[in-house]
C-alpha positions as CSV (number, residue, x, y, z in Angstrom):
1,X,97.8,-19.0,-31.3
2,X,97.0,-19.9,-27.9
3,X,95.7,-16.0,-27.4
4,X,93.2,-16.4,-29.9
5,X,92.0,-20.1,-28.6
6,X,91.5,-18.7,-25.3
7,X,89.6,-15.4,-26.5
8,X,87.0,-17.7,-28.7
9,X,86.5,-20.4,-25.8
10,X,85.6,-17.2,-23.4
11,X,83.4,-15.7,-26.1
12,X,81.5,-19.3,-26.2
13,X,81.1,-19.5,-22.6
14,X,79.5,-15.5,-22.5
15,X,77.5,-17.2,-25.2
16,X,75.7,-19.7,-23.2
17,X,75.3,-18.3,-19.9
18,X,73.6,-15.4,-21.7
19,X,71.0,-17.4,-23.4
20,X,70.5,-19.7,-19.9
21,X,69.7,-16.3,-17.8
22,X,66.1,-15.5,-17.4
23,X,65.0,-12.6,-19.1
24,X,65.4,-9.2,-17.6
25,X,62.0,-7.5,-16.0
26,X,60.2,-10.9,-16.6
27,X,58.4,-11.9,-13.4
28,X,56.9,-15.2,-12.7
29,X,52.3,-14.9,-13.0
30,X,50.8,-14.3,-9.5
31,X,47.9,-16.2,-8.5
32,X,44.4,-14.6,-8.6
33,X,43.0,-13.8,-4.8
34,X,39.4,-13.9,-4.1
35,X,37.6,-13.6,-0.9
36,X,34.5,-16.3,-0.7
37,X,31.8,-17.1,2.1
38,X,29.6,-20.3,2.0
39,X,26.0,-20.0,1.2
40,X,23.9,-20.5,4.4
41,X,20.4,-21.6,5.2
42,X,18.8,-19.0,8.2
43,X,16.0,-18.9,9.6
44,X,14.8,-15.5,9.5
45,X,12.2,-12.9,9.2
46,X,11.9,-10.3,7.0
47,X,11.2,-6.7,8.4
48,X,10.5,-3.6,6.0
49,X,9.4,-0.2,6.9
50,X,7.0,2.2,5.3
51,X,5.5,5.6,5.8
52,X,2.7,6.8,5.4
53,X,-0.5,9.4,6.2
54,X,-2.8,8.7,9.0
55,X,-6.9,8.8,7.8
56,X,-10.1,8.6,9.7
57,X,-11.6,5.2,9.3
58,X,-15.0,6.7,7.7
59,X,-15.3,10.0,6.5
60,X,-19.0,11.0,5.5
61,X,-19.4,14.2,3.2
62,X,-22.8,15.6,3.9
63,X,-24.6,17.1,0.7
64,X,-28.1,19.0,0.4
65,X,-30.2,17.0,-2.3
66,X,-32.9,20.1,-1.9
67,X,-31.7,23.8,-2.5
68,X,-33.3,26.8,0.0
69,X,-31.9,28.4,2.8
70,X,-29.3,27.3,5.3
71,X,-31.3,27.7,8.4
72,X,-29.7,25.6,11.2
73,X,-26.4,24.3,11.1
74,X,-26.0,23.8,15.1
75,X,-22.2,21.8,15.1
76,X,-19.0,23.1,14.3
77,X,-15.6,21.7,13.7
78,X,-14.5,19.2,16.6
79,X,-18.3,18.4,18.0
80,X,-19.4,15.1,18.6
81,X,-22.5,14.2,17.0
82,X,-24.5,11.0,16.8
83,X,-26.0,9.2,14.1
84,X,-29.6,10.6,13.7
85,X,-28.4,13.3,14.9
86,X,-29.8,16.8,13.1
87,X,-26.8,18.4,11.9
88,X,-27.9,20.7,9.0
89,X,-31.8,22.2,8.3
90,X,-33.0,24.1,5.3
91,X,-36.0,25.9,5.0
92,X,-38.9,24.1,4.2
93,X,-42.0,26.4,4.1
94,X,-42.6,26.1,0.0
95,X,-42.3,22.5,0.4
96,X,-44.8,22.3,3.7
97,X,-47.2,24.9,1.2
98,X,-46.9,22.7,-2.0
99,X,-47.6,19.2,0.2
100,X,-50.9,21.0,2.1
101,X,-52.0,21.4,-1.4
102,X,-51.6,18.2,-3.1
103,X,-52.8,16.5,0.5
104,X,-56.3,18.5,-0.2
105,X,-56.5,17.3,-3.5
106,X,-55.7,13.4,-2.5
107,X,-58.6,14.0,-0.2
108,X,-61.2,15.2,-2.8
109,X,-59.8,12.2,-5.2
110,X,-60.8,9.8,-2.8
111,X,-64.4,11.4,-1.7
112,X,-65.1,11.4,-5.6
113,X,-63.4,7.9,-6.2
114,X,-66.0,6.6,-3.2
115,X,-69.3,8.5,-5.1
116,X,-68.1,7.0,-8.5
117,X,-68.0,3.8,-6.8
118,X,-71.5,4.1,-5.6
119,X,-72.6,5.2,-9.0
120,X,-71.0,2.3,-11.0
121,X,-72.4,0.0,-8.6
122,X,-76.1,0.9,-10.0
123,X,-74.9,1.2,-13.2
124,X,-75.1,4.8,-13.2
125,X,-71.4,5.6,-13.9
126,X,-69.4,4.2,-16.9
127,X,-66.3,2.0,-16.3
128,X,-64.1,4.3,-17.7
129,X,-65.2,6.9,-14.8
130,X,-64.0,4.5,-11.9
131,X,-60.7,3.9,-14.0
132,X,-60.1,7.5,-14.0
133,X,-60.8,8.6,-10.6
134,X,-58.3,5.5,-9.2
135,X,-55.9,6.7,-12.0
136,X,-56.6,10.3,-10.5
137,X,-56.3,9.4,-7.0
138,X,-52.9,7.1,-7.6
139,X,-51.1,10.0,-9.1
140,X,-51.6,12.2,-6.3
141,X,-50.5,9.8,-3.4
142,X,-47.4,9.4,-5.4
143,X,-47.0,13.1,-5.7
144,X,-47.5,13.3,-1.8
145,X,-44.8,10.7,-1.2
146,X,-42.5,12.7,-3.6
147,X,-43.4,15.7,-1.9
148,X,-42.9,14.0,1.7
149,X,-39.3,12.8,0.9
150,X,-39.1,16.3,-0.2
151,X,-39.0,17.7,3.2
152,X,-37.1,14.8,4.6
153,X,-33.9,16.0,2.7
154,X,-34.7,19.4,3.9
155,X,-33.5,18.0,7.3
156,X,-29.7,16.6,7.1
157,X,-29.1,14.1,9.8
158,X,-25.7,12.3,10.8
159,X,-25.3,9.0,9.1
160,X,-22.7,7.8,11.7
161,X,-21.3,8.3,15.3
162,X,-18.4,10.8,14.6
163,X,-16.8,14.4,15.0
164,X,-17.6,17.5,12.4
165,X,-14.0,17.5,10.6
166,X,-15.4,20.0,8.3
167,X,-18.1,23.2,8.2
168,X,-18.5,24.9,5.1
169,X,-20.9,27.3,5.3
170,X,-23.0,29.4,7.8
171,X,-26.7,29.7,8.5
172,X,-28.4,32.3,6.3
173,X,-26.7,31.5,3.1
174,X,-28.4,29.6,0.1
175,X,-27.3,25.9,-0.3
176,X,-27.5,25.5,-4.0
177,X,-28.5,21.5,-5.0
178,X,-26.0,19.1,-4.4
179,X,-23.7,21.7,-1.8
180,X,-21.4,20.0,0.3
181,X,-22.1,21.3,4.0
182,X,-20.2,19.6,6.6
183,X,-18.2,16.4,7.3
184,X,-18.5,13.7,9.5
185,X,-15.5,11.6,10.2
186,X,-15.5,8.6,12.3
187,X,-12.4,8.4,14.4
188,X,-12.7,5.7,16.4
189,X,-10.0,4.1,14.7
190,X,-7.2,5.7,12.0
191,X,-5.8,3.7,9.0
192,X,-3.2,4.0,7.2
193,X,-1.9,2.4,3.1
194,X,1.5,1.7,2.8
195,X,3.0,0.2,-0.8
196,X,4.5,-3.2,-0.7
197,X,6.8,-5.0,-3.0
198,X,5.3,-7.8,-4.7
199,X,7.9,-10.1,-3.2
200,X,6.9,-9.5,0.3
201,X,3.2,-9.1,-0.4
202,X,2.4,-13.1,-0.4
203,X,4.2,-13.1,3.1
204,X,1.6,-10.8,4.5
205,X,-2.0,-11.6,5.4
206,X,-5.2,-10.1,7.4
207,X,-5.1,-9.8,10.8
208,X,-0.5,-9.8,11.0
209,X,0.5,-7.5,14.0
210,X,2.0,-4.5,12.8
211,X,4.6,-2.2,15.2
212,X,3.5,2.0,14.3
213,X,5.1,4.8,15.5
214,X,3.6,8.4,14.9
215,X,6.2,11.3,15.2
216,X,4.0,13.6,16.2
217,X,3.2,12.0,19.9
218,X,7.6,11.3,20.3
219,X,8.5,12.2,24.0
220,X,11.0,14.8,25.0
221,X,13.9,12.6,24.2
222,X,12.7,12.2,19.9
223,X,12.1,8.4,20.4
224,X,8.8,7.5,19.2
225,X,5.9,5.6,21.2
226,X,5.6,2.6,19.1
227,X,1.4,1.4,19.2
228,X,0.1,-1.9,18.3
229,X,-1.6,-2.0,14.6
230,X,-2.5,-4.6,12.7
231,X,-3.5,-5.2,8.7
232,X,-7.0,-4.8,7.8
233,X,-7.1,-5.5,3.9
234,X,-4.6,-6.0,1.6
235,X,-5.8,-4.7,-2.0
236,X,-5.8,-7.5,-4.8
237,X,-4.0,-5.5,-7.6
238,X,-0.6,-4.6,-7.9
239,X,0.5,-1.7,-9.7
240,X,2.5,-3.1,-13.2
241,X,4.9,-0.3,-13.2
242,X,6.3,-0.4,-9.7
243,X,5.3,-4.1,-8.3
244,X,3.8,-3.0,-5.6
245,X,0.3,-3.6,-3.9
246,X,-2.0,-1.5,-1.1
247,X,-2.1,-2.9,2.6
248,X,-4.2,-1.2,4.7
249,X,-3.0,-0.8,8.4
250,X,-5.6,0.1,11.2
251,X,-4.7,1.6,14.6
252,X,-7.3,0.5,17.0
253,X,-7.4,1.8,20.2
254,X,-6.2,5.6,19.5
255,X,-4.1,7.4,21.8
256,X,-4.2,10.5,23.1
257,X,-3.1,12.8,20.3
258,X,-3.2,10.4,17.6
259,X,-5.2,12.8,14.4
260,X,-6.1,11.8,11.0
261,X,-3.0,13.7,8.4
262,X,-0.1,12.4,11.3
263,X,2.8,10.6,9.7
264,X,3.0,7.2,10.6
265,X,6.2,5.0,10.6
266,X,5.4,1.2,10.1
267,X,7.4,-1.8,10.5
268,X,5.7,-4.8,8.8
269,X,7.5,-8.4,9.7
270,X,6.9,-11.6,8.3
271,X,6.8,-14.9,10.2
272,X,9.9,-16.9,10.3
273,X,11.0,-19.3,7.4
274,X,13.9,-20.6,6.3
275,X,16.0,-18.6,3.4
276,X,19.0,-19.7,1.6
277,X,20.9,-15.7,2.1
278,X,24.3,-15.0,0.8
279,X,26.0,-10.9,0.8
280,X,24.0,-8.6,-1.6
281,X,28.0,-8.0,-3.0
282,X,28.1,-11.5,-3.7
283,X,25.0,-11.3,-6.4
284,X,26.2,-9.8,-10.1
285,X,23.7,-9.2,-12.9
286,X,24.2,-8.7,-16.8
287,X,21.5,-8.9,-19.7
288,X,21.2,-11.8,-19.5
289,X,20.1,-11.7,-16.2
290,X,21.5,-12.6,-12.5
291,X,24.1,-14.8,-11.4
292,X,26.8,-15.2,-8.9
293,X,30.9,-16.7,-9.3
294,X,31.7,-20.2,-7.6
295,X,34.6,-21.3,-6.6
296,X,34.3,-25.5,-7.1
297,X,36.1,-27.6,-4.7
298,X,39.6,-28.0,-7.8
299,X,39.2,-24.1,-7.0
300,X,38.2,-23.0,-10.4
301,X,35.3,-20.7,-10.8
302,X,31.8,-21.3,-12.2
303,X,29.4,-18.7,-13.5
304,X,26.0,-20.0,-12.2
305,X,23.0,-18.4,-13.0
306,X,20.6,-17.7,-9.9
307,X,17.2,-15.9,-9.2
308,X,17.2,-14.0,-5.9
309,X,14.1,-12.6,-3.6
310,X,14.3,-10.4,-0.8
311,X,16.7,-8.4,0.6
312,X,17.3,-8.5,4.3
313,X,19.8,-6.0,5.9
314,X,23.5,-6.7,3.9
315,X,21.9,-10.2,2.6
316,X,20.0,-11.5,0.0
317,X,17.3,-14.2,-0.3
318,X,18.5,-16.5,-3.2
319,X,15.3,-18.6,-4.6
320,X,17.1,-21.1,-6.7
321,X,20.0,-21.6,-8.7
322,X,22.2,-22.2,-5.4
323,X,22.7,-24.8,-2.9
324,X,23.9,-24.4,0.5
325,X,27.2,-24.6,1.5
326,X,28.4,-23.3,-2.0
327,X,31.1,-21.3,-2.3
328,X,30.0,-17.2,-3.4
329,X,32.5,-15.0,-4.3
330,X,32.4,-11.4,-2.6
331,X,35.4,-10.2,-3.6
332,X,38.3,-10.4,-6.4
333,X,35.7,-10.0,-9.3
334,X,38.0,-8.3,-11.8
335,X,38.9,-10.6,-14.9
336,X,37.0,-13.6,-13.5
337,X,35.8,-16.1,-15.9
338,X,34.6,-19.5,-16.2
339,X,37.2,-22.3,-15.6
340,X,39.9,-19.7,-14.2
341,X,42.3,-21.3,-11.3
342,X,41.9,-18.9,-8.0
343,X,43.2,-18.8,-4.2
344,X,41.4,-18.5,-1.5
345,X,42.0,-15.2,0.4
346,X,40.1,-16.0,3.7
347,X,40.3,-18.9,6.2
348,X,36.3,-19.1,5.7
349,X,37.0,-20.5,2.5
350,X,39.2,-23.6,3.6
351,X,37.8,-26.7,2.3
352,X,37.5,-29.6,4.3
């Protein structure tokens, strides 16, 4: 009897310490670690570089508006000309021959409109005499002016102070109407267009110094000379499918070896201001747009929607939506939602 009281007490006690011992492979839930840094207001300026092709600042295509012979064409590529300068000739002997002729007959027009005269003035010559001689005489000083800026087209000066970039035919040959002879390029000073985002565009204005390098005149060593520039125009249109506008960038003095069709390398910067910047890591988007995890000062996070601007280096510009001295997340984003409890992996995150 006392065998089987002991055995049933012992079975009872098994009992209860089994059902008080945790259960096997059950572990207690870790907390969930995220790194955080404080949104900061710098003062900073914003620097973005662009390539582009170097261009004369005026290039002038000179076309014949009379066809004939080619029968001077003195410059070739590289030569300085002047404006005035003659730089192409066609012949003009049909055109001197046609103006000889109609000058004769302006001459007779006006001996007969002066007898006509004398004849209506005694009555001797109807009115509608005089009306035609004037008529006559009118027609032929305007054929004489046609014919006179005639010859002027047969003799192509230059418009503008420049170099011959281009020569396209020879003496000799026939210059159909409207062939293009020879270009004049003024390279007193090479420009440049570089495409800007839309967000930096406003930043910019007319006259900003711009820093430009040009590969082509690098020293020995591969570093690149870097020239003073500056922004000449900035176009008013932006293009809707990339958000980007036209500045044009002028390089005035040239250097030495400085040719339109050189790559240029140009750094545009923006004056200082003040930008509220957290890390680019720190910003998340989704459909519905961007926004960025807070930790609140109980520790919890917050999904905040924000609207960001500019990128500078590993930072980005955040516009509204944020305050500073917030608390970002940047790291830890895996199964982050609103209201869930987190620790603070980094000292930086500490709150006072």
């Amino acid at each position: 009897m006392r065998l089987v009281l002991f055995t049933a007490v012992t079975l009872c006690l098994l009992i209860v310490g089994c059902s008080e011992a945790p259960a096997p492979g059950k572990k207690a839930a870790s907390p969930h670690l995220v790194e955080v840094v404080s949104a900061s207001q710098i003062n900073i300026a914003v620097r973005r570089e662009r390539t582009g092709s170097l261009r004369a600042f005026r290039e002038i295509q000179i076309f014949n508006q009379e066809e004939g012979r080619i029968t001077a064409l003195p410059f070739y590529e590289g030569d300085q000309v002047k404006s005035g300068q003659l730089v192409a000739r066609l012949d003009d002997r049909l055109l001197n021959a046609e103006r000889n002729r109609i000058t004769a007959e302006r001459r007779k027009a006006e001996k007969d409109l002066m007898r006509i005269r004398g004849l209506a003035k005694r009555k001797l010559a109807a009115e509608t005499d005089l009306t035609r001689a004037e008529t006559d005489l009118a027609v032929l000083r305007a054929d004489e002016q046609i014919i006179n800026t005639r010859l002027e087209y047969t003799q192509m000066q230059s418009p503008i102070n420049g170099v011959i970039s281009a020569r396209l035919t020879e003496p000799g040959n026939i210059a159909e109407r409207y062939t293009h002879l020879l270009t004049v390029s003024d390279q007193s000073k090479l420009i440049t267009e570089v495409q800007v985002s839309e967000l930096l565009l406003n930043k910019l204005h007319i006259g900003d110094p711009v820093t430009m390098t040009i590969d082509a005149l690098s020293g020995l060593d591969s570093s690149a000379v870097p020239l003073s520039a500056s922004i000449t125009r900035i176009h008013p249109n932006l293009n809707p499918l990339t958000r980007t506008g036209t500045v044009e960038i002028a390089l005035n003095p040239v250097p030495d070896g400085a040719r339109p069709g050189q790559l240029a390398r140009i750094t545009l910067q923006t004056e200082k201001a003040s930008r509220l910047l957290i890390p680019f890591v720190g910003l998340r988007r989704a459909s519905e747009g961007e926004f960025v995890y807070l930790v609140n000062a109980d520790n919890s996070i917050e999904t905040r929607p924000v609207r960001s601007g500019l990128r500078i280096g590993d930072s980005i510009e955040i516009l509204s939506g944020l305050s500073t001295g917030e608390y970002v997340v940047i790291r830890g984003f895996t199964g982050l939602r609103n209201g869930l409890n987190v620790s603070l992996l980094n000292a930086a995150g500490n709150r006072q």
